[in-house]
Rosetta silent file (secondary structure, phi, psi, omega in degrees, C-alpha in Angstrom):
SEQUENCE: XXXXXXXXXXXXXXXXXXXXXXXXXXXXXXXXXXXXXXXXXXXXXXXXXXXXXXXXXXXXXXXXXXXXXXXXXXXXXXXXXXXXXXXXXXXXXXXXXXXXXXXXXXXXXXXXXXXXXXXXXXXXXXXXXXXXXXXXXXXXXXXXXXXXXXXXXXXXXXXXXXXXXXXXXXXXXXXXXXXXXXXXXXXXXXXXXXXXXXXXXXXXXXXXXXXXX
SCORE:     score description
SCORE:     0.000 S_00000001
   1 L     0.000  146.887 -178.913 -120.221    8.047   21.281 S_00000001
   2 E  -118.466  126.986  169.134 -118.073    8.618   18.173 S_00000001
   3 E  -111.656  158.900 -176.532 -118.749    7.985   14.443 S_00000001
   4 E  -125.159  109.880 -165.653 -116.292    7.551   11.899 S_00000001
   5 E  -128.938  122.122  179.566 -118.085    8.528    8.386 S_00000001
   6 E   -97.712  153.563  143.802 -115.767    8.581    4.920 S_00000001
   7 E  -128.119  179.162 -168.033 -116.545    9.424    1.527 S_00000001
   8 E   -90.373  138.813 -174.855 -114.213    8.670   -1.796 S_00000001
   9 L   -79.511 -174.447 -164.555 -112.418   11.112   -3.656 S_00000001
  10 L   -91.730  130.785  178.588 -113.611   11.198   -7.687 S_00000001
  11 L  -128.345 -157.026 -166.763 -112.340    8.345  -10.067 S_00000001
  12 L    38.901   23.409 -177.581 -113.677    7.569  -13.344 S_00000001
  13 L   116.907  -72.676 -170.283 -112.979   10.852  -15.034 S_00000001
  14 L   -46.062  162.448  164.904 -115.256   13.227  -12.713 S_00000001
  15 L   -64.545  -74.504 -132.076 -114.528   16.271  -11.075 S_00000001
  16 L  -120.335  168.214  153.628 -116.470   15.380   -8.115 S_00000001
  17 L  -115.588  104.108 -177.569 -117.603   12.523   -5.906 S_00000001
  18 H   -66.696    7.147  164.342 -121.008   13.705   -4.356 S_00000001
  19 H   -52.843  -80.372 -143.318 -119.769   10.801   -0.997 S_00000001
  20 H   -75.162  -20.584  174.403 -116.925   13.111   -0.041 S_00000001
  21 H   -45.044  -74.196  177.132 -118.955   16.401   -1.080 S_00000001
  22 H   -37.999  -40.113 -163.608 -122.179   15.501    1.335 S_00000001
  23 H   -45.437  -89.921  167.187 -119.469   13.905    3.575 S_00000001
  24 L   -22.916  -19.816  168.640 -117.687   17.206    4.097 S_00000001
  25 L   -90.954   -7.014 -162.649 -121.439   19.078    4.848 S_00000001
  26 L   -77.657  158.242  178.849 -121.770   16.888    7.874 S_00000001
  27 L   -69.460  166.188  161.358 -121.404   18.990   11.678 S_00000001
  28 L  -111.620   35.431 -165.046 -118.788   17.730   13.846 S_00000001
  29 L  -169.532  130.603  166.629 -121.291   17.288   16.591 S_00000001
  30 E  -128.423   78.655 -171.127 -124.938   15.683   16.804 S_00000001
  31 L    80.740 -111.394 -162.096 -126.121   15.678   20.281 S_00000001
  32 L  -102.750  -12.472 -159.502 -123.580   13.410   22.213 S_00000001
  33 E   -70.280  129.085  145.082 -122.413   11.803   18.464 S_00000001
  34 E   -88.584  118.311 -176.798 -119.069   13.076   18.050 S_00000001
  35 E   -69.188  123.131  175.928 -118.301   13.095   13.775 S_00000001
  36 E  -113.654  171.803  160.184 -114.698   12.243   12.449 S_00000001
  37 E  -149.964  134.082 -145.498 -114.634   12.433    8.894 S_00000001
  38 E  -157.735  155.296  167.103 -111.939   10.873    6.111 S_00000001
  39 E  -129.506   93.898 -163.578 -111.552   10.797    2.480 S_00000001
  40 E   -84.645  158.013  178.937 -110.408    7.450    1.061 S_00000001
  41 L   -72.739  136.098  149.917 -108.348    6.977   -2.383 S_00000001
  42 L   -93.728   66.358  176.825 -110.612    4.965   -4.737 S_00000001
  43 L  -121.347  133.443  174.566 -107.664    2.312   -4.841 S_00000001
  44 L   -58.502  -56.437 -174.942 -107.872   -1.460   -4.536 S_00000001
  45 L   -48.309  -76.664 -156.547 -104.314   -1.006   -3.001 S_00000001
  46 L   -78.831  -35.735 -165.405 -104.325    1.988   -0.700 S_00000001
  47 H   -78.776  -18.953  151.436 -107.902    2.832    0.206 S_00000001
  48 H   -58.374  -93.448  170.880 -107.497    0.122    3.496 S_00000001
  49 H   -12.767  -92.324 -160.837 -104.725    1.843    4.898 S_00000001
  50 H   -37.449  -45.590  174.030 -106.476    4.830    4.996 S_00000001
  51 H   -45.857  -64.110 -172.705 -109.469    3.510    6.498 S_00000001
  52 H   -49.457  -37.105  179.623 -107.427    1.882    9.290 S_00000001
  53 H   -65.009  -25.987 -135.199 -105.490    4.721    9.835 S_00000001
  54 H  -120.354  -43.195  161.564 -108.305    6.698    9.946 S_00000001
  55 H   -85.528  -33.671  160.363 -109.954    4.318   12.862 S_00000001
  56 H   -48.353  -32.239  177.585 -107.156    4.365   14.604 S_00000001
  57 H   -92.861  -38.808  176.452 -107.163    8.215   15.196 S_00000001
  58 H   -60.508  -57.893  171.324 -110.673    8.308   15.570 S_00000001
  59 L    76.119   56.235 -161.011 -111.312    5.615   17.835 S_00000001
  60 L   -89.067  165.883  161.243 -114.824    5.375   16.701 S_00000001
  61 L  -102.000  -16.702  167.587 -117.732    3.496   17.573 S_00000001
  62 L  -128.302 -157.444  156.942 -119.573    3.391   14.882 S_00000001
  63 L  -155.163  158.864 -156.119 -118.268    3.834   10.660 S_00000001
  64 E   177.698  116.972  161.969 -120.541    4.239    8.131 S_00000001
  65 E  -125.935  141.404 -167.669 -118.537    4.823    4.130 S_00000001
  66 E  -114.001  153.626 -166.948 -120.331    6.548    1.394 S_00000001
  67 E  -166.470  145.145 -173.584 -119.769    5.876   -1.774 S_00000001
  68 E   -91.073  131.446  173.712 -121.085    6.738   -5.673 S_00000001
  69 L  -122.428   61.061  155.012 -123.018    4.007   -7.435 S_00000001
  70 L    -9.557  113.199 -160.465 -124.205    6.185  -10.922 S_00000001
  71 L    94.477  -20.228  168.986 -127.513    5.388  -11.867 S_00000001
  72 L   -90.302  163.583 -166.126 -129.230    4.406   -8.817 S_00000001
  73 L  -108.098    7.411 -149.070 -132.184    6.861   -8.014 S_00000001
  74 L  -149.751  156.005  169.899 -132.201    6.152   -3.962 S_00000001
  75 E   -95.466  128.525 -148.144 -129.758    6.225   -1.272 S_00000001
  76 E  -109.619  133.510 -177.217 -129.178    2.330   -1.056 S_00000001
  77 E  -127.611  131.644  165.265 -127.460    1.175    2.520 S_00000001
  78 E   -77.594  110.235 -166.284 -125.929   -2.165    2.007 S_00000001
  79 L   -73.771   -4.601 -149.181 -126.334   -5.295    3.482 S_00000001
  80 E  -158.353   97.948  160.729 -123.776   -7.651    2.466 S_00000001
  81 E   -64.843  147.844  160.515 -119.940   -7.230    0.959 S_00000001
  82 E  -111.169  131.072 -177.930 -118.536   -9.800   -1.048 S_00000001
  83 L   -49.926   94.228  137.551 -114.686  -11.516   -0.859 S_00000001
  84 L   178.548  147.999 -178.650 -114.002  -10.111   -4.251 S_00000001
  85 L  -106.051  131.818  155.383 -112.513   -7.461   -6.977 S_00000001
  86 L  -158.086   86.226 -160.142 -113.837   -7.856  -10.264 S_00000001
  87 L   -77.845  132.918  172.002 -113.186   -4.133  -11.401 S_00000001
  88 L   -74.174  -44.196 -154.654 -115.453   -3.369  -15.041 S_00000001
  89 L  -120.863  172.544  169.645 -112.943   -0.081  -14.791 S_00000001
  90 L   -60.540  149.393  161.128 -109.353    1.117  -13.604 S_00000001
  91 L   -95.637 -170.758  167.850 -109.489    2.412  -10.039 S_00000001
  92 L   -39.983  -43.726 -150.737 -107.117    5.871   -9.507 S_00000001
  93 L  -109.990   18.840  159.549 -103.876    4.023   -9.333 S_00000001
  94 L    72.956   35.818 -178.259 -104.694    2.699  -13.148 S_00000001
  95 L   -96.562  120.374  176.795 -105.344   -0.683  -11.457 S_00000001
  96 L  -134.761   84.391  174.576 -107.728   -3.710  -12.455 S_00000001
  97 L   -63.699  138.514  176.343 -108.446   -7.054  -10.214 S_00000001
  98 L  -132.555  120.050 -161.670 -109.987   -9.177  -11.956 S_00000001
  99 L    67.754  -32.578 -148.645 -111.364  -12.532   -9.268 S_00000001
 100 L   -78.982  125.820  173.074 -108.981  -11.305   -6.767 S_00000001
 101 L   -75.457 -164.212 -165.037 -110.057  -11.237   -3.497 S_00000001
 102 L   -96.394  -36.914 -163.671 -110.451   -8.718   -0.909 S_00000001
 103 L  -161.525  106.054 -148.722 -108.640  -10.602    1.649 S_00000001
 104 L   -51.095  162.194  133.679 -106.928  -13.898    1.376 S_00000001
 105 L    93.770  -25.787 -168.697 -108.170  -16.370    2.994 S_00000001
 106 L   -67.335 -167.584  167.106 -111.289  -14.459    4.220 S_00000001
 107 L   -65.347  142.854  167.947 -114.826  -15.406    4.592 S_00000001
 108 L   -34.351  -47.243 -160.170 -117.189  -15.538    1.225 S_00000001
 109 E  -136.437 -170.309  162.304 -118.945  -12.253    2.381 S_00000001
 110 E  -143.908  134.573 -177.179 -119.463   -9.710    5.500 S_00000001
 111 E  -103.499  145.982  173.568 -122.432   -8.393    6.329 S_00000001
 112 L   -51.609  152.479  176.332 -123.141   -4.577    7.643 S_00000001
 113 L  -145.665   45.876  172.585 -123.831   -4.483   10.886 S_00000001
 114 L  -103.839 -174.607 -154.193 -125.828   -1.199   11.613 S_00000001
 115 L  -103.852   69.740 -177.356 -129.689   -1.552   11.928 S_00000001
 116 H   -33.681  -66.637 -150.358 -130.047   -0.768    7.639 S_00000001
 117 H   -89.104    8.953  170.385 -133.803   -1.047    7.817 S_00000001
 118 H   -69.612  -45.517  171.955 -134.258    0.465   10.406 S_00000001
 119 H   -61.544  -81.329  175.361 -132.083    3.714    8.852 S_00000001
 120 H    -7.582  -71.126 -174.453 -134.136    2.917    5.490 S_00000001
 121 H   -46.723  -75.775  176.665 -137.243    3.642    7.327 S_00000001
 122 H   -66.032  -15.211  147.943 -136.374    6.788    8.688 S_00000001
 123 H   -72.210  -16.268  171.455 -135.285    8.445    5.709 S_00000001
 124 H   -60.402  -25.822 -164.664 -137.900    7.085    4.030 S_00000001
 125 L  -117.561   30.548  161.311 -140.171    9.221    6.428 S_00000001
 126 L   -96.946  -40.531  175.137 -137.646   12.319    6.283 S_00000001
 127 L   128.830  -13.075 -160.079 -138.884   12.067    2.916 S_00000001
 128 L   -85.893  122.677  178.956 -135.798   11.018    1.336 S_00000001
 129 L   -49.974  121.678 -179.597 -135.493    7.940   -1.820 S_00000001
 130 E  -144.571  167.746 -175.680 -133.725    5.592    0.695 S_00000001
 131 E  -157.020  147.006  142.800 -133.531    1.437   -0.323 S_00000001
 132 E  -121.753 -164.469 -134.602 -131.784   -1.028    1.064 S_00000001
 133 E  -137.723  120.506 -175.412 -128.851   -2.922   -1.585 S_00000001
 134 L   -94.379  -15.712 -171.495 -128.411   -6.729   -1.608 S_00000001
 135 L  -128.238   93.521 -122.840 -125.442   -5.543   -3.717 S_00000001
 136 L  -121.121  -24.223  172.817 -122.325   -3.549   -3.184 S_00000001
 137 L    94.976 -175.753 -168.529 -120.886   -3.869   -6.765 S_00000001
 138 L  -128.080  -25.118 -176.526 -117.537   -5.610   -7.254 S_00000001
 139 L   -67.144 -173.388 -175.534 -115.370   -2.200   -7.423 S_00000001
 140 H   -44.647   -7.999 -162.864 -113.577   -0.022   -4.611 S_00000001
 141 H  -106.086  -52.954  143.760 -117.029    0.157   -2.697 S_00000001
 142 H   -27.514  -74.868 -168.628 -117.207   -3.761   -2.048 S_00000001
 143 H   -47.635  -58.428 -164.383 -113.611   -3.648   -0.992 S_00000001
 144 H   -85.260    5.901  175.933 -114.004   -1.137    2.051 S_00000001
 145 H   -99.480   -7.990  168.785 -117.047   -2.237    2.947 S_00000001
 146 H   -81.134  -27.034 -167.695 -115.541   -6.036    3.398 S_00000001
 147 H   -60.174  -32.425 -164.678 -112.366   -4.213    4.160 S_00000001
 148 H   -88.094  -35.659  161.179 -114.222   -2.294    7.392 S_00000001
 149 H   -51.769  -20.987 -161.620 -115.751   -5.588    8.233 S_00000001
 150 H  -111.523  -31.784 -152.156 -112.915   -7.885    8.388 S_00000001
 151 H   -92.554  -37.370 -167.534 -111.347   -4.983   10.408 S_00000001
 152 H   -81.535  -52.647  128.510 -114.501   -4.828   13.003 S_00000001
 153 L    16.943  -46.982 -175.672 -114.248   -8.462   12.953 S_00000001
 154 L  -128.628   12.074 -176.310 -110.783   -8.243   14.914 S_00000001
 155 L   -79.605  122.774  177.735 -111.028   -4.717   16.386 S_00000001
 156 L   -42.492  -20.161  142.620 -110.581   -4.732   19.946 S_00000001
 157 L   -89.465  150.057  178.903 -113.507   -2.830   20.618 S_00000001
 158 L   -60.699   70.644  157.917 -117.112   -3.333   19.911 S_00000001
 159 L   -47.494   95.091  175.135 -116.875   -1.756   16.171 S_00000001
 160 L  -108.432  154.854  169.130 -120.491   -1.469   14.011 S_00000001
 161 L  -171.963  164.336 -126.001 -120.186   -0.404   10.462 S_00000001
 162 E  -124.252  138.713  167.592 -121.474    0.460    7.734 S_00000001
 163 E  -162.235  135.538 -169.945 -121.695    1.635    3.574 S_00000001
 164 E  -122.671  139.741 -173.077 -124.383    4.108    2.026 S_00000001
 165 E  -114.078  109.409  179.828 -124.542    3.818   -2.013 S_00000001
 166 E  -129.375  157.214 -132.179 -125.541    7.347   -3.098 S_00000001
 167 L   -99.077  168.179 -166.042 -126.859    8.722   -6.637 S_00000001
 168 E   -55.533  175.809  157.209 -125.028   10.776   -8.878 S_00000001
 169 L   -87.986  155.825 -176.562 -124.509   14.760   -7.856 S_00000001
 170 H   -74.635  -21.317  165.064 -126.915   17.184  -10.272 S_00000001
 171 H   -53.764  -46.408  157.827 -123.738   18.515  -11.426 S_00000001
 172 H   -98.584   55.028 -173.637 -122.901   15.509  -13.339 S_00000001
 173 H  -106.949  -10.208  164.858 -125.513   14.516  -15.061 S_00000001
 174 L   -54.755  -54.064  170.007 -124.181   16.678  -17.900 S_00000001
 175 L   -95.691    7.479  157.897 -121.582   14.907  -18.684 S_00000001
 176 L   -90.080  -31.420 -167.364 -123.220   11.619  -17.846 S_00000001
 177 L    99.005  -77.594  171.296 -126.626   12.171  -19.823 S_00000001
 178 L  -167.608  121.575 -143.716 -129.170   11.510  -18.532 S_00000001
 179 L  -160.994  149.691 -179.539 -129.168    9.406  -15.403 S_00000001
 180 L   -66.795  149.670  162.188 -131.029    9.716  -11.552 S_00000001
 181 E  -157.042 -178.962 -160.934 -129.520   12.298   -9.182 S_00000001
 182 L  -137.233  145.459  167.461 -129.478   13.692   -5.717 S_00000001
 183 L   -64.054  133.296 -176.687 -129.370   17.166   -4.285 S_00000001
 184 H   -53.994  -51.393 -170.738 -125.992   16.890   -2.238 S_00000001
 185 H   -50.347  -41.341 -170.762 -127.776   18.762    0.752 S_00000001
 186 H   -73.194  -36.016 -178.831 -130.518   15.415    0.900 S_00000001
 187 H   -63.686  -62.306 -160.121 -127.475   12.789    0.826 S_00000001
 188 H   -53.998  -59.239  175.764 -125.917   14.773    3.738 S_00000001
 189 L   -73.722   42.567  168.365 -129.185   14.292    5.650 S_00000001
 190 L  -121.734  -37.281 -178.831 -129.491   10.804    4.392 S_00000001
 191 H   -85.918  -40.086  168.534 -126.037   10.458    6.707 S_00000001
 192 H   -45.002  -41.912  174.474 -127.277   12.226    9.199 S_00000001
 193 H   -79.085  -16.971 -169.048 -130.349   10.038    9.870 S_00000001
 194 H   -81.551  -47.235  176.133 -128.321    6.851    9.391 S_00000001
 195 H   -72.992  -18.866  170.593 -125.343    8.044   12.344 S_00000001
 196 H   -97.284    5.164  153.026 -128.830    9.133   14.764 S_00000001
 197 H  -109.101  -14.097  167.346 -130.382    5.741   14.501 S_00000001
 198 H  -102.124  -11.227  139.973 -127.499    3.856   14.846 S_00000001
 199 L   -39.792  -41.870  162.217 -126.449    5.819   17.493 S_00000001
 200 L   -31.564  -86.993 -173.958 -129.755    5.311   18.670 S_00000001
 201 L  -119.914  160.444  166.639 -130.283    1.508   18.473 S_00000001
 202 L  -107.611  -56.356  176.218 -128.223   -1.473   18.045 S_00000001
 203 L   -70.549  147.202  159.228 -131.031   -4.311   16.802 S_00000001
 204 L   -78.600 -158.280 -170.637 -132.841   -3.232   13.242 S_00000001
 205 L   -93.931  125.824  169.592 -136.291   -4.109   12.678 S_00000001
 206 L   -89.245   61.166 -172.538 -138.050   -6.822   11.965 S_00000001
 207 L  -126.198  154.048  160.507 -139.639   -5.436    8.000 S_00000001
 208 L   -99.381  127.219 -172.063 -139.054   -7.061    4.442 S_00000001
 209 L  -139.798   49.444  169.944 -136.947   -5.122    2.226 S_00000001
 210 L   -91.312  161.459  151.821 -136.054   -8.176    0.294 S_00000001
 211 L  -147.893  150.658 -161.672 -135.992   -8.477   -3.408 S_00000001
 212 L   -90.146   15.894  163.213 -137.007  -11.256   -5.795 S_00000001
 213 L  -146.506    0.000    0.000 -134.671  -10.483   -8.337 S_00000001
C-alpha cells in the first residue's frame, strides 16, 4: 500500500510552515505503507496541479494534506470541504477569491473519506491533542482538500483522502504572541498514526465527535 502525504510551504509572512516541516520528518517506509511526500504552493491557482501531479507519480492509495490553521490547540482532521474561496488574506501568488468556487459546477461540499474518528481516537490515546474539524476554513486548505476529493471522485482507482489542520510551530509564537502550539516531533506522529489506521481500516467508528456550535 502507498500513501501520498503533503504539507504547504509558508504564506502569510512566516518563515516556516510546521505541515511541510513535520511532513518532511516522516520515514519513507511504515511496515508495508510505502510514504511519498510533496510540498504544495499555498496558491488558489497552482496548488491543484501540484497535487495531481504529485498523484500521478505516486500512484497512491491513500493522501492525507497537512496544513496550518494558527490558533487551534489540537491536531483537527477534517470532515467536510466546502465548494468555495473566500480568502480573509492574499495566498503566495498575491491572490484573493472572494465567493469563487473551488470547482465550477461542483458539488456544495466533499467529505474526507479516511476513518477521522477513528484516527482521532488513536492519537488521542498516543497522548496527542487530536479533534476532529466540522470546518476546513475558506483559504488554500479548503481548496485541496475539495480539490483531492473531486480528484478521488474521478480517479480511476479506489483513492481515500484526507486533510490534518495542525497548530502553530513553537518557533512562531514569537512573532505571533501568544497563541497554542505544537512540538513539530508530536504533529509528525499525529501523521503517523493517521497513515497506520487508515492503512489499517477502511470503515471509522461509530463515536460522537459532533459539536453544537
Amino acid at each position: 500500500m502507498k500513501a501520498l502525504v503533503t504539507g504547504f510551504e509558508p504564506f502569510g509572512g512566516d518563515a516556516v510552515n510546521p505541515s511541510s516541516l513535520a511532513v518532511g520528518k516522516l520515514k519513507k517506509k511504515y511496515g508495508s505503507l510505502v510514504v511519498h511526500t510533496a510540498t504544495l504552493p499555498c496558491s488558489f491557482a497552482r496548488s491543484t496541479g501540484v497535487l495531481q501531479d504529485a498523484i500521478d507519480s505516486a500512484k497512491p492509495d491513500i493522501v492525507l494534506c497537512v496544513g496550518l490553521a494558527g490558533g487551534r490547540s489540537e491536531l483537527c482532521l477534517e470532515r467536510v470541504a466546502i465548494n468555495v474561496q473566500d480568502a480573509r488574506i492574499r495566498d503566495n501568488d498575491g491572490k484573493q477569491p472572494i465567493d469563487k468556487p473551488v470547482v465550477k459546477d461542483g458539488p456544495p461540499a466533499h467529505f474526507a473519506t479516511l476513518p477521522i474518528k477513528a484516527c482521532v481516537a488513536a492519537m488521542r490515546q498516543a497522548g496527542l491533542a487530536a479533534a476532529v474539524s466540522n470546518t476546513a476554513g475558506t483559504f488554500v486548505c479548503n481548496h485541496i482538500l475539495y480539490a483531492l476529493m473531486d480528484i478521488a471522485s474521478r480517479h480511476p482507482t479506489k483513492l481515500r483522502g484526507g486533510f490534518l489542520h495542525v497548530p502553530y510551530a513553537p518557533e512562531q509564537i514569537a512573532k505571533v504572541g501568544t497563541a497554542p502550539s505544537m512540538a513539530i516531533a508530536d504533529v509528525t506522529r499525529g501523521i503517523e498514526i493517521i497513515l497506520q489506521v487508515s492503512a489499517e481500516r477502511s470503515a471509522d467508528i461509530h463515536t460522537a465527535e459532533g459539536k453544537i456550535s
